[in-house]
C-alpha positions in Angstrom: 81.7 -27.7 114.9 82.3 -30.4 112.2 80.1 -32.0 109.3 77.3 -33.9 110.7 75.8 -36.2 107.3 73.5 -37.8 109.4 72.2 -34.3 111.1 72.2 -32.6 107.2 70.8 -35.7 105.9 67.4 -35.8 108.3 67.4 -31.7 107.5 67.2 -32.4 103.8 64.7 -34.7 104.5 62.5 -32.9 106.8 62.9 -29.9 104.0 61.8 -32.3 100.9 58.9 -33.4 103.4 58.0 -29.7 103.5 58.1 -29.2 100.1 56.3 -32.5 98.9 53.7 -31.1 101.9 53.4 -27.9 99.3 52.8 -30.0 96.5 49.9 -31.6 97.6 48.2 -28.4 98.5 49.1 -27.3 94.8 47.7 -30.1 93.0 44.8 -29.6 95.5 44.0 -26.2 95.1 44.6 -26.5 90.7 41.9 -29.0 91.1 39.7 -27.4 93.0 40.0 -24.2 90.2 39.4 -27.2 87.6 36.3 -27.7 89.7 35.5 -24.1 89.7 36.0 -23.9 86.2 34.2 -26.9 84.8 31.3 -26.8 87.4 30.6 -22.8 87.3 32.5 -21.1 84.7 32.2 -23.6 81.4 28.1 -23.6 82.3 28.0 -20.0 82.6 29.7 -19.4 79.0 28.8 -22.3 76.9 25.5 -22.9 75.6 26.0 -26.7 77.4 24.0 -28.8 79.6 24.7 -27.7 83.3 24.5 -30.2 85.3 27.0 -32.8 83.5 29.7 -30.1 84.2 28.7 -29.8 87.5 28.9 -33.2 88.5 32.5 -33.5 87.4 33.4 -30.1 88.8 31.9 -30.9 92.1 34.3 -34.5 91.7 37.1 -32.6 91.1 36.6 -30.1 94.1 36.2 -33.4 96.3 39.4 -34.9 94.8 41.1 -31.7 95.8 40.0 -31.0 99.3 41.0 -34.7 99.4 44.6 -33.7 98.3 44.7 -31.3 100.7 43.5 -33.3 103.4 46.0 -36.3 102.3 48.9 -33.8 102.2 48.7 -32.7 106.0 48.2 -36.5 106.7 51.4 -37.5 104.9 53.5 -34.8 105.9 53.2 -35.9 109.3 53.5 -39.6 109.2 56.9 -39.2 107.6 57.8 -35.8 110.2 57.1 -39.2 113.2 58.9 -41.6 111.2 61.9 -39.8 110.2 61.7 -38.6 114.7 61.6 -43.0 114.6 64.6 -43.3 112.0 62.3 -44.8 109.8 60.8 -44.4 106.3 56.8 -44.2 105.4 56.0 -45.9 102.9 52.8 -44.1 100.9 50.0 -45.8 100.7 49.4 -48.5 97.8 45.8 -48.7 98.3 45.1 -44.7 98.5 47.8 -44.0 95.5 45.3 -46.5 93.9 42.4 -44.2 94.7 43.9 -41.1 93.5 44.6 -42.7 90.3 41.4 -44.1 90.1 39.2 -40.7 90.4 42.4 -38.8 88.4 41.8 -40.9 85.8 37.9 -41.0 85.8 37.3 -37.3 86.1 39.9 -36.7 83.9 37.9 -39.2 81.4 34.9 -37.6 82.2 35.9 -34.1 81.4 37.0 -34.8 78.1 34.4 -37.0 77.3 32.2 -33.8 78.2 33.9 -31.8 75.4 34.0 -34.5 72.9 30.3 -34.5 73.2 29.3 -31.1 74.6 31.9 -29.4 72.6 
């Protein structure tokens, strides 16, 4: 049997699919442990105000059950586009809202050790 690009091609594909799939539930499980860590842990050693930390611990474990939950989404739009011959585009709107809530829970956490700390 020869070479088949097109075959090895949609393989690679389906393969960096997996892997991107992986991803996701990486970043969402690391910020669910930020979550963990900010909302439970930093209260729990720190003589700090509690509920600050658990505000932006609870956001964080949101935003990660949301990555999780986005992953398994995305990893099958592109499994039926690539069965179509097709290519999914991501999202503008929702990369938008990741960025968004990265960047203000990110803010908010160092804004709680700029003035907690």
């Amino acid at each position: 049997m020869g070479f088949d690009e097109n075959r090895d091609a949609t393989r690679r594909t389906r393969l960096a699919n997996e892997r991107t799939f992986l991803a996701w539930w990486r970043t969402g499980l690391t910020s669910l442990a930020v979550g963990i860590g900010l909302g439970r842990v930093v209260p729990g050693v720190a003589n700090v105000t509690k509920w600050p930390y658990e505000v932006v611990g609870a956001g964080f474990g949101i935003l990660g059950l949301a990555f999780i939950l986005i992953g398994h989404l995305r990893v099958r739009t592109v499994e039926q586009a690539l069965r179509r011959g097709e290519f999914a585009h991501a999202d503008d709107r929702l990369l938008l809202v990741l960025l968004l809530a990265g960047l203000g829970l990110g803010g908010a956490a160092v804004l709680l050790l700029v003035v907690e700390g």
